[in-house]
N, C-alpha and C positions, 0 to 999 in steps of 0.2 A: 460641610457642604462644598464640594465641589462645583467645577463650571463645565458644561456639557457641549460639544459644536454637534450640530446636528447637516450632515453634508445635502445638502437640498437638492441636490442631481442623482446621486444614486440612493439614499436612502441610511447610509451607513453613520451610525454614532461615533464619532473620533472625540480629538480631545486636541487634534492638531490638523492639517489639512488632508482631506480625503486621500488615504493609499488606495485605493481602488479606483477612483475614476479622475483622480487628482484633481476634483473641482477646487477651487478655493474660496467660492462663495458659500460661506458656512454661515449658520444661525445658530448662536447662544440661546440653549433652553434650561430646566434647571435638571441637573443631576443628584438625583433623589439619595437620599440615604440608603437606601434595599441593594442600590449596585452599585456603592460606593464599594475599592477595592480595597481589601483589608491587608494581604499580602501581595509582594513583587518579587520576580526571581531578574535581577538585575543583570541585563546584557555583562555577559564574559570575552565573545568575541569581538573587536573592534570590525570599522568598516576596512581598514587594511587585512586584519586577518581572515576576513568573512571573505574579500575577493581574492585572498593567497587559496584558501581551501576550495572555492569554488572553480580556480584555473588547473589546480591538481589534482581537483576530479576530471576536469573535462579532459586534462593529458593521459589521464588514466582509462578511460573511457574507452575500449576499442570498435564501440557502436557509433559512437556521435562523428557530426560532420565534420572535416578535419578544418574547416577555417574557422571553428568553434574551439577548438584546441589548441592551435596558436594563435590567432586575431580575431577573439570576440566583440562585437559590437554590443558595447553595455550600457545601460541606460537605467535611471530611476532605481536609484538603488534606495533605501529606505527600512528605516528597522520601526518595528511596530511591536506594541505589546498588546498579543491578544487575550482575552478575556473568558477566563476558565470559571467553571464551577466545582468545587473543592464537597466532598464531604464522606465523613467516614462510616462504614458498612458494617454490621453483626452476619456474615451470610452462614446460615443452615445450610447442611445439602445430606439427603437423604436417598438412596437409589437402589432396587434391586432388581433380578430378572436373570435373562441367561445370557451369555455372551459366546462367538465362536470367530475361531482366526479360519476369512474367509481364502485364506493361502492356499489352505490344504484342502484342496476340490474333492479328491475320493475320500478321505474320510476326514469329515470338516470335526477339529477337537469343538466340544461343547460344555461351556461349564455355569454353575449357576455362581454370581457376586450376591453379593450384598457389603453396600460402602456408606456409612452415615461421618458426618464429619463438620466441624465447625471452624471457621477461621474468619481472622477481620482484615478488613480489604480498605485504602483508601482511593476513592472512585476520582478522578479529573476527567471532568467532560469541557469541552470549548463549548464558548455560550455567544458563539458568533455566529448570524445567519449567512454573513457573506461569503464565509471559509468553506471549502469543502470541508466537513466530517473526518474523512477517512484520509486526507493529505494533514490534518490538523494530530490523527492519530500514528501519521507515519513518522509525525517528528520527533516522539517520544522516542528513547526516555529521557526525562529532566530528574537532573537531580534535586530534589525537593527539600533535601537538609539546609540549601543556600538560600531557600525562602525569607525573607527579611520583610518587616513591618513595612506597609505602603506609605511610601513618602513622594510627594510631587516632586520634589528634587531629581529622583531616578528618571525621571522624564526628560530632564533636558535635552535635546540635541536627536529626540526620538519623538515616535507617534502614537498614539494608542487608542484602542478601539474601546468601547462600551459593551456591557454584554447586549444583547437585540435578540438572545431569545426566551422565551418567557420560563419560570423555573418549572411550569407544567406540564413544556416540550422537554426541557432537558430531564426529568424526572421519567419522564414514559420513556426516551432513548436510552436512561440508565437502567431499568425495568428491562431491556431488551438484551443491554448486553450484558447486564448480571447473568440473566438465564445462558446465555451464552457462553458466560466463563464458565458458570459451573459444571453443566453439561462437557465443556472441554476436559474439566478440571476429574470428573467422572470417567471420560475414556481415559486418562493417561494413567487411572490410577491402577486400572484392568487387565490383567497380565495377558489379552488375549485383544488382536485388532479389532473388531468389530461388535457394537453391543447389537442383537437382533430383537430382544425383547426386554421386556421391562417397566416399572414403575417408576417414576423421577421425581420429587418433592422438592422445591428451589423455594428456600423461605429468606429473607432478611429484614434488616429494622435500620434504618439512619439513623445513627445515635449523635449526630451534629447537626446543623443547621448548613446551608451554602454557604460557601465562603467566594466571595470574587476574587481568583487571583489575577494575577499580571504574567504572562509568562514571554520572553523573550523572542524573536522572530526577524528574519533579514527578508526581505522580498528584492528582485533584482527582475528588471526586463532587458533580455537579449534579443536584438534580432536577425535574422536568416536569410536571408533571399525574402524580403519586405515580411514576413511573418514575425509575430513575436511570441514569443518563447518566456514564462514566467520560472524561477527557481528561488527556492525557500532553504534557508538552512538556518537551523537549529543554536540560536544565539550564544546558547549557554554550553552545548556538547561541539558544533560543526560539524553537526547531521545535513548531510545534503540532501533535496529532494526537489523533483521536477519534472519535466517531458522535455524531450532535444532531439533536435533535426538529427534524423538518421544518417551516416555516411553512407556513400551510393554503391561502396566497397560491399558495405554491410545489408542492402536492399539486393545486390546481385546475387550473394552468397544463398539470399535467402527463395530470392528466384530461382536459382537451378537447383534446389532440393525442392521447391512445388512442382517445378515443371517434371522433375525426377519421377515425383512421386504420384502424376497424375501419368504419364506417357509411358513410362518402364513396363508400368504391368498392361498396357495395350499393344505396346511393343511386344513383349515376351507371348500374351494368349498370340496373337496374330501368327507371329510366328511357329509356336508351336503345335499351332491347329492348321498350319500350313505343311509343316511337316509329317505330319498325321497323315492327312491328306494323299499326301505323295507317295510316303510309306506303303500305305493302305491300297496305291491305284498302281504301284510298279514297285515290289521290293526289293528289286534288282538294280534299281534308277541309284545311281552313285550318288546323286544329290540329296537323293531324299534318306540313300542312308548314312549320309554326312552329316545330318540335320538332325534324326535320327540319335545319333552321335552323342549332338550337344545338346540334346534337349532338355537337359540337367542345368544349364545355364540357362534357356527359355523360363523354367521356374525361378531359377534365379532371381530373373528381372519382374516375375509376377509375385515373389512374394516378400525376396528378403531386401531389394535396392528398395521399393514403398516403405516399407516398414523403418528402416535404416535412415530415412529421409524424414518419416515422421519424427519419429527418436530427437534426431537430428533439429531438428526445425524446432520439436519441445521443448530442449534445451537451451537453445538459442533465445527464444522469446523466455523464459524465465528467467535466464539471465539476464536479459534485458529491462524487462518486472522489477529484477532485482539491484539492476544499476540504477534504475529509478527513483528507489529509494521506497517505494509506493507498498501499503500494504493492507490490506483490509481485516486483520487481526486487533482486536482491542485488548489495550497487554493492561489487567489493573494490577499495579502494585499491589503485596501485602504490606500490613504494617510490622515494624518489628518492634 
């Protein structure tokens, strides 16, 4: 039997003072047997090496603001062990139907699958309401060979949370993203992009019970021009993850391919239907058949500088997604 704080300001189960709204008036309740932690994957990164990795992402960074990059204002740094639900999967998957690579627009290839297939999967879901979900899933992957029996000892000089959601929530969001792997797991296996039809059968069985782990986590508040700015990395690998003040470099850049790409093709019709115009009312008028001329650049600016700018602009912000660290994919491990 463990001792449980219960943070009376925001709601959150710690075991140390609130990381989330740093109350420190906490309440001792009792922490039940059912979410006592069974395993802990023991912080690898120190508080030194967690702020070395975090300063050489931000120099690497050529989005973020540049007084982010050499003189951060850092605040509240704090490692915590969040609290997973562990348990291992039998998944079925069964699928068939037609598929067709929709690339080839005049004659789209069409072929009939059929894919049945079995494998064991071990599932970790975060069993924290306070976390986002999907920043909890961007920190993966842990390596989980380093798992080591729960000892309060690994706690010292750190914080850790309780799980807070029930194992009925975390059950139906595993239920959702099984169907979801396997379904992935279905298109990758299909020699052809796109399935259009089809039957799908997604069976599994939980052949263990939950297991509560402990899994390592740095939290750091940065602030900006009075804004604060939270960033999480990855205890055990030096997974960076976070949102950061944009440089104004990098908000300009992004300005003149919008404005490009909303103006160029008003710009180009305007003028080309001016030149129409002129064409059409004096073909003789040297200006009009100067305009004339270059009305091949008029299209130009209607179709390929917009599109060049979209392109452009797509790239950009995915990159940006991407220096984030941020992902909305749910990766399950197999087991081997």
């Amino acid at each position: 039997m463990f001792t449980e704080f219960h943070c009376s300001s925001c709601g959150a189960k710690l075991i140390t003072r609130c990381i989330f709204c740093n109350n420190q008036e906490i309440v001792k309740q009792a922490f039940t047997d059912e979410f006592s932690p069974k395993k802990i994957l023991p912080f690898k990164k120190s508080k030194e090496e967690f702020l070395s990795i975090l300063q050489s992402n931000f120099r690497n960074n050529k989005y973020i603001a540049n007084e982010l990059k050499y003189n951060p204002i850092i605040n509240d740094i704090k490692g915590l062990y969040v609290p997973f639900f562990f348990s291992n999967y039998d998944l079925r998957v069964f699928a068939q139907g037609i598929c067709q690579d929709d690339l080839l627009d005049s004659t789209p290839m069409r072929k009939v699958f059929k894919i049945d297939f079995e494998e064991k999967a071990l599932v970790s879901i975060d069993a924290s309401s306070n976390l986002d979900d999907s920043l909890m899933e961007s920190l993966k992957p842990f390596n989980y060979n380093e798992l080591v029996d729960f000892n309060p000892a690994y706690l010292a000089g750190f914080q850790a949370e309780l799980p807070s959601e029930s194992v009925q929530i975390v059950d139906s969001r595993i239920d959702n993203w099984i169907n979801s792997y396997c379904y992935k797991s279905v298109k990758k296996l299909l020699p052809l992009k796109y399935q259009i039809e089809g039957n799908h059968a997604y069976d599994y069985d939980r052949t263990t019970e939950f297991e509560c782990v402990l899994l390592p986590v740095w939290f750091v508040n940065i602030f900006h021009n009075n804004d604060k700015y939270t960033f999480l990395v990855n205890g055990q690998t030096g997974k960076v993850l976070g949102d950061f003040p944009e440089s104004k470099q990098s908000k300009k850049k992004e300005n003149v391919l919008k404005l490009l790409a909303i103006v160029s093709p008003i710009v180009g019709v305007t003028l080309f239907s001016i030149s129409t115009l002129l064409f059409e009312l004096d073909k003789e008028n040297a200006i009009a058949l100067i305009m004339m001329m270059v009305s091949p650049m008029f299209l130009f600016m209607i179709f390929v500088i917009p599109l060049v700018a979209f392109l452009l602009l797509s790239a950009i912000r995915k990159e940006k997604k991407s220096s984030q660290g941020i992902k909305h994919l749910y990766d399950i491990p197999k087991l081997t």
